[in-house]
N, C-alpha and C positions, 0 to 999 in steps of 0.2 A: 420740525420746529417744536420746542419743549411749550407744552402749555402750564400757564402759571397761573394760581389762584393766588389772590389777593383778599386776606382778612385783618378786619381790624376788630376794637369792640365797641359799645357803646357807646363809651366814655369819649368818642371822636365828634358824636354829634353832627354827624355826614347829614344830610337832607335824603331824605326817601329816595328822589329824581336824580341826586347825584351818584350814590351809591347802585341803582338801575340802569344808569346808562353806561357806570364802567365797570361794573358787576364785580362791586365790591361785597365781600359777607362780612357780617356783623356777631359776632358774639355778646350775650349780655352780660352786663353785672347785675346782681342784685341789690336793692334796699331793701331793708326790713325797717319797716312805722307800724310802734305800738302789737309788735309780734306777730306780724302778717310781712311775708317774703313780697316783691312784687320785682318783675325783669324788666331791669328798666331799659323805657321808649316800649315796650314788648306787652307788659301787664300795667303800664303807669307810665299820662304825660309829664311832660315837664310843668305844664300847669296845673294840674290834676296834685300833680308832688308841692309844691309852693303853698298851694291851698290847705292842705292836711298839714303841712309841718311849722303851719305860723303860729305864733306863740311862744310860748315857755316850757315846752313838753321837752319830753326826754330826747336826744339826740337820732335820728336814723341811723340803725348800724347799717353797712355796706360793706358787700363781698364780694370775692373774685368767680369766675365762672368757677363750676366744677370739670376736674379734669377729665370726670367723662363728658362732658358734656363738649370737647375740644375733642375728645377720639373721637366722635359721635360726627364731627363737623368735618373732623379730617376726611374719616374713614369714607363719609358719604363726596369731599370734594374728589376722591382717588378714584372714582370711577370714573368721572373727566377731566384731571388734570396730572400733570407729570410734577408737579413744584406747585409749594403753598407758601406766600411768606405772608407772616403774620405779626403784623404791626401795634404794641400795646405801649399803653398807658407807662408811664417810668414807672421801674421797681422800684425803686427809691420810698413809692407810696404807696403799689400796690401788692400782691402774689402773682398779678395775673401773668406777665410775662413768664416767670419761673412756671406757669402750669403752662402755657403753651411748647415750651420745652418741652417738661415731662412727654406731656400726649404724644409731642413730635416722634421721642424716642421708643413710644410705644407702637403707636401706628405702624402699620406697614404698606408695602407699594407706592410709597410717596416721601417724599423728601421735604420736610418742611423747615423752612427757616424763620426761625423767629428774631424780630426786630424790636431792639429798645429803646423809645422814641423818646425817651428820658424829659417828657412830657404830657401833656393830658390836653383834653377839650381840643377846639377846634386845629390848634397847631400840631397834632399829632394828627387831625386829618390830612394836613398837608402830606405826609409823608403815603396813606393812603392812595391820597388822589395821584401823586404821581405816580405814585409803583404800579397802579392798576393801569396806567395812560401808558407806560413804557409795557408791560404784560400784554398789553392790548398790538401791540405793534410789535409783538413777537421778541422782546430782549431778551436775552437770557435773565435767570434767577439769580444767579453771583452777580452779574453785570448791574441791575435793578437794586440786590441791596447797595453798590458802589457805588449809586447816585443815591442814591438814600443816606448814607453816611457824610456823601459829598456836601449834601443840604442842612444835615447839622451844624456847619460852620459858617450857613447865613440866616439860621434858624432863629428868630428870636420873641419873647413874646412877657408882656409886664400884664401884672393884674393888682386891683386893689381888694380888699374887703370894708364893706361898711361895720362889721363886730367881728374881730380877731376871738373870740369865744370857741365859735364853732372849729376853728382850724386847732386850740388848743386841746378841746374835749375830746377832738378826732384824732389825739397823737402826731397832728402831722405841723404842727411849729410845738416851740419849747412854750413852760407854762410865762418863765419871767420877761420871755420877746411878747406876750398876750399880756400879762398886766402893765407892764411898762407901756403899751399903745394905747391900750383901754385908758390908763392914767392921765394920759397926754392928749387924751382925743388925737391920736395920732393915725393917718391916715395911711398907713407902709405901705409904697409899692414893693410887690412880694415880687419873687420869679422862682425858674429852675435853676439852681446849682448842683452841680454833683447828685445828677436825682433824685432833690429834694426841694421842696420849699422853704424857701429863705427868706427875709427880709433884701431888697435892694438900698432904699433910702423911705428916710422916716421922713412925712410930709403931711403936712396938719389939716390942710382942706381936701373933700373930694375935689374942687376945685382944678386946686394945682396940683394934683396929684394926677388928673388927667390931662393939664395942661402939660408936664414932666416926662409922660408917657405917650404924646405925640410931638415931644421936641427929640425925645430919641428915634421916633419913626421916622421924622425929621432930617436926620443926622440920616440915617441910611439911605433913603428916597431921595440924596439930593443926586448921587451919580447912578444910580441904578433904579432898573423896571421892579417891580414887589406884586406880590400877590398879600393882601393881609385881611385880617378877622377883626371884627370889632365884636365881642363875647360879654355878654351880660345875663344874671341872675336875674330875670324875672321883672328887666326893665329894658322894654322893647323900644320906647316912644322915644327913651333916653340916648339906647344904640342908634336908631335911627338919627337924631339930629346931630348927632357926632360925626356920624358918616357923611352927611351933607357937608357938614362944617370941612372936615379932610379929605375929602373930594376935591374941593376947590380949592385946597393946599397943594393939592399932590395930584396931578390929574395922569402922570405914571405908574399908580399904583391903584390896584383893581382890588375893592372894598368888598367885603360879603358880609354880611350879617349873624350868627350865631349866637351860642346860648349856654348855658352849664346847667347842666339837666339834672337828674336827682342824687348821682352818684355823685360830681363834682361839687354840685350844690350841697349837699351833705354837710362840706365839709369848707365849702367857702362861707354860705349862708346869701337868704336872701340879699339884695341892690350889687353885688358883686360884679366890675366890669374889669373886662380885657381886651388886649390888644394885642394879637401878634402876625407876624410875618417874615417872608422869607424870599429871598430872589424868584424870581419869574424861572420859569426854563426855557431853557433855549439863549439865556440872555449875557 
C-alpha cells in the first residue's frame, strides 16, 4: 500500500489538533511588517498580526514559501512516504503553487503532486482535510486527487471586506472596482473566479451582505448534508453568534469556526467575514 503525505500551507488555517490527528504538514508563507520577515502561525499569531498592523502604516508585504524550503519538506517527507500531494492557496494570487511544482520536479525518490485549490483560507482546508482522511485509509494518490477535483464542483465560499483599500494596494482587485465601492460605501461580496478575486454582487450594508451570503448557503443546505466555515478577520464574538444564528437554520450542516490569519488578512484587512462550504462526504 503506497503511503501518502498530505501538505498544505498556512494560508489554510487548519487548527493545530486538526492538522495532528490527520497528520497534515504545513508550509509557511511569510509577512514582512515594517522590514522584519515573520512565518506566519510559525513566528507570528494571528492576533499578535492585527495588533502591529492597525492603523495607517504601510501595507505588509507577503511571500510565498521558498523553494528550497518545499525540497527541504519533501526530501525529509521521502524517507516515510511513497506520494506527497500538496494542496495550496490559488495561483491566481499566489506563486506558491507554481513552487511546489518546481520542488516536486526537483526532489527525488518521491512523487509529488501538486493541487490548485483555486482558493484560500479555511476552504482550501477542506480540500486538506479530506485528502489526509482518504491517505489515512490507504487510497491511492491519483484516486485522492479525483475526489479532490470531484469536490471543486460543490466547493463554494463568499467573503465580504470592511475597506476594499487593502485588496487594491495588494494587486489583488482592480483600482476602479476599489474606488467605486469606497464611493458608495459599498459592501461587495467578493469570491473565487478563475483564480481570482472578484467582486460577486455589490451590497451596501454589512448587514445584508451577510444576510445574501447565508441565503446562498441556503439555496444549497436545502437537499444536501455541508460541512461549512464561517471565517472572520479579527472578529471572533461576531463569527460566533452567526454560527448560533445558522445552526438553527441549518441543523445538516456542520459549522466550524475560522479565521484569516496575517497573510490573507494582509490583504483583506481587519472586520473581514466569510463563509464557505462544500458537500459532506460520503453524502
Amino acid at each position: 500500500m503506497l503511503k501518502t503525505a498530505i501538505v498544505t500551507d498556512s494560508t489554510a488555517y487548519l487548527p493545530d489538533d486538526i492538522k495532528e490527528e490527520l497528520g497534515i504538514h504545513t508550509i509557511p508563507l511569510m509577512v514582512t511588517i515594517d522590514g522584519k520577515s515573520f512565518a506566519e502561525d510559525v513566528d507570528l499569531t494571528t492576533e499578535a498580526f492585527y495588533e502591529l498592523v492597525r492603523g495607517k502604516g504601510p501595507l505588509p508585504k507577503t511571500s510565498q514559501p521558498a523553494i528550497g524550503d518545499f525540497e527541504t519538506l519533501y526530501t525529509q517527507l521521502a524517507k516515510d512516504y511513497d506520494a506527497i500531494i500538496s494542496i495550496h492557496l490559488s495561483s491566481g494570487i499566489s506563486g506558491t503553487y507554481m513552487g511546489a511544482m518546481q520542488a516536486g520536479e526537483i526532489v527525488e525518490d518521491i512523487e509529488v503532486l501538486p493541487f490548485d485549490s483555486e482558493i484560500s483560507a479555511y476552504p482550501q482546508g477542506f480540500y486538506a482535510v479530506r485528502a489526509a482522511q482518504l491517505a489515512n485509509e490507504g487510497v491511492e494518490p491519483r484516486a485522492i486527487l479525483e475526489e479532490l477535483h470531484e469536490m471543486k464542483k460543490t466547493l463554494k465560499a463568499y467573503f465580504m471586506v470592511d475597506d476594499l483599500s487593502h485588496l487594491q494596494r495588494g494587486g489583488r482587485l482592480s483600482g476602479a472596482q476599489a474606488i467605486v465601492g469606497g464611493l458608495l460605501q459599498v459592501k461587495p461580496l467578493l469570491h473565487f473566479e478563475d483564480k481570482v478575486i472578484v467582486p460577486f454582487e455589490k451590497i451596501r450594508t454589512t448587514k445584508k451582505a451577510m444576510k445574501r451570503i447565508a441565503d446562498l448557503l441556503a439555496e444549497d443546505a436545502k437537499d444536501q448534508l455541508l460541512d461549512a466555515a464561517i471565517i472572520h478577520a479579527n472578529r471572533y464574538e461576531q463569527a460566533v453568534e452567526w454560527k448560533e444564528i445558522l445552526e438553527k437554520k441549518h441543523p445538516n450542516v456542520d459549522f466550524t469556526i475560522s479565521h484569516f490569519g496575517p497573510v490573507i488578512g494582509t490583504h483583506l484587512g481587519e472586520g473581514a467575514m466569510g463563509l464557505g462550504w462544500v458537500k459532506r462526504r460520503g453524502t
